[in-house]
N, C-alpha and C positions, 0 to 999 in steps of 0.2 A: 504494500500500500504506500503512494507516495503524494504527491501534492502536484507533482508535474503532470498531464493531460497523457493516459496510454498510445491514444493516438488523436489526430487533430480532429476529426470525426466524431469526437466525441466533447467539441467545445461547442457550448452554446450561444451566438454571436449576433449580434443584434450592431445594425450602422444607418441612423438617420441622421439627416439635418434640420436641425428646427432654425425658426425665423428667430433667435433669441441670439446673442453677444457669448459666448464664453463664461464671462464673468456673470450674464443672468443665468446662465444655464447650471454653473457651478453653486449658485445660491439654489438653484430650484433643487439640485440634489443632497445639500449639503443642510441648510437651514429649516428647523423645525416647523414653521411656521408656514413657510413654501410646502413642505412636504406632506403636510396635513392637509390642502388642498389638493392634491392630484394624485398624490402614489397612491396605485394597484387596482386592481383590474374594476371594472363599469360597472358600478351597482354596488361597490363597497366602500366604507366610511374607513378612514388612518385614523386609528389612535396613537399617542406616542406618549412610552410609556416612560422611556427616558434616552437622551441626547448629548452625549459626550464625543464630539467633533476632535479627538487628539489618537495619535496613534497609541492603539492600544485598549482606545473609547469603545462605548458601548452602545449602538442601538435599537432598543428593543420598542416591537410595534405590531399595534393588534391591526387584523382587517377584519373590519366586524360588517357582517352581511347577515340579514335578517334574526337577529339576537346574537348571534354567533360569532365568536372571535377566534382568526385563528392565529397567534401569534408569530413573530420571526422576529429575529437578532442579524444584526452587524456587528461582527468585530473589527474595527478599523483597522489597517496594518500602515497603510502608505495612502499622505492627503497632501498632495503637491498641489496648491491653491490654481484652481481656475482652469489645471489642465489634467489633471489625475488623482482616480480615486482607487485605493484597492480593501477591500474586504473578506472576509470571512463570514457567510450565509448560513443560517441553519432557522429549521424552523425551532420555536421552544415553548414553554411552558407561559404563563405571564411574568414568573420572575426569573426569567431567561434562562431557563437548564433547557441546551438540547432537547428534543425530542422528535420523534418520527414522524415526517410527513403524512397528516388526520388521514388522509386519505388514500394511502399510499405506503404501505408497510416497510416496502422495499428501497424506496426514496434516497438518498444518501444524505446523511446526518448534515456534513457540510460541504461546502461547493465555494470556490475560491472565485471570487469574482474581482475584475480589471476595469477600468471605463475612464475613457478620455474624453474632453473637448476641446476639439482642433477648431480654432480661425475656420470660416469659410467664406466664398462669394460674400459680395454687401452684406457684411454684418452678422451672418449669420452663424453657429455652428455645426460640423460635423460630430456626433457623439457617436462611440463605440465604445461596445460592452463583449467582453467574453468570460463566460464563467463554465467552470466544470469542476466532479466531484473531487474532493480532496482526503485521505486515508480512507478511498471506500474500495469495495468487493468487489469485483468482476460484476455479478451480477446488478449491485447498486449503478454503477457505471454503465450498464445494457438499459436498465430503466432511467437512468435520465437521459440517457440517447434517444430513447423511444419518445420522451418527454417533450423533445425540443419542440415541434408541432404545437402541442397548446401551451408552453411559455410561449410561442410566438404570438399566437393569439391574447392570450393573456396580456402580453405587454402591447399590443396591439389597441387594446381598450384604455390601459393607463395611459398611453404617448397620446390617443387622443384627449384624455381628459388633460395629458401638460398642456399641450399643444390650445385648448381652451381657453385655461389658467392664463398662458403667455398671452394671449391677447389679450384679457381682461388686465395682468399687469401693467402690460404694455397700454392699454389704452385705444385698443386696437377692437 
């Protein structure tokens, strides 16, 4: 079990560009406040249970959809302001212990996540994300490959609620 991806095929990779600056992009991922309007998927409410922005920080956050919360953790590893984010993903309990994805037995505990914001055309930035499991089982690794399909959709619904959010910052 290691941390490094067994093959690239099993990274899950996400690259859009939204109408937003770098430096609004990196508060929309970064700031509590921002992040409470728009992260996770259409039909679900962020709670944020706590927000520690330094490497090593902690943040833990419910998505609660019809009474229902299902919580997840960030462990921050590396936050190069405005242009890079890296993390450690797991879903947990509400006072952040690990625990198995509710719906998904097999799931991997944690999954190392990367994400940048590059300068783009007028103003805008490119964001890129790749994430894959980290100390998990062959099998854990087989299910989140299987998986990438509806994270895609999934983050599909949250980029459109950023993507709302931004305009309404913006003024737009």
């Amino acid at each position: 079990m290691t941390e490094a991806p067994a093959h690239e095929d099993e990274v899950f990779k996400m690259r859009r560009t939204f109408d937003a600056s770098p430096d609004l992009m990196w508060a929309m991922w970064t700031q509590k406040d921002h992040l409470e309007q728009w992260f996770g998927p259409a039909g679900m409410t962020l709670v944020v249970k706590s927000h520690d922005l330094t490497p090593g920080g902690v943040f833990i956050y419910g998505m609660e959809v019809a009474g229902m919360v299902m919580w997840g953790k960030w462990v921050f590893r590396e936050i190069q302001p405005t242009s890079r984010l890296s993390y450690v993903l797991s879903f947990c309990n509400e006072a952040g212990q690990p625990v198995r994805h509710p719906m998904a037995p097999t799931w991997p505990l944690q999954m190392l996540c990367e994400q940048t914001f590059s300068p783009a055309e007028d103003g805008k930035t490119l964001f890129e994300s790749r994430s894959w499991p980290i100390h998990a089982t062959v099998e854990e690794r087989a299910v989140f490959k299987v998986g990438h399909a509806s994270m895609t959709a999934g983050f599909g619904g949250t980029f459109a609620k950023l993507e709302t959010y931004l305009k309404n910052v913006q003024g737009g």
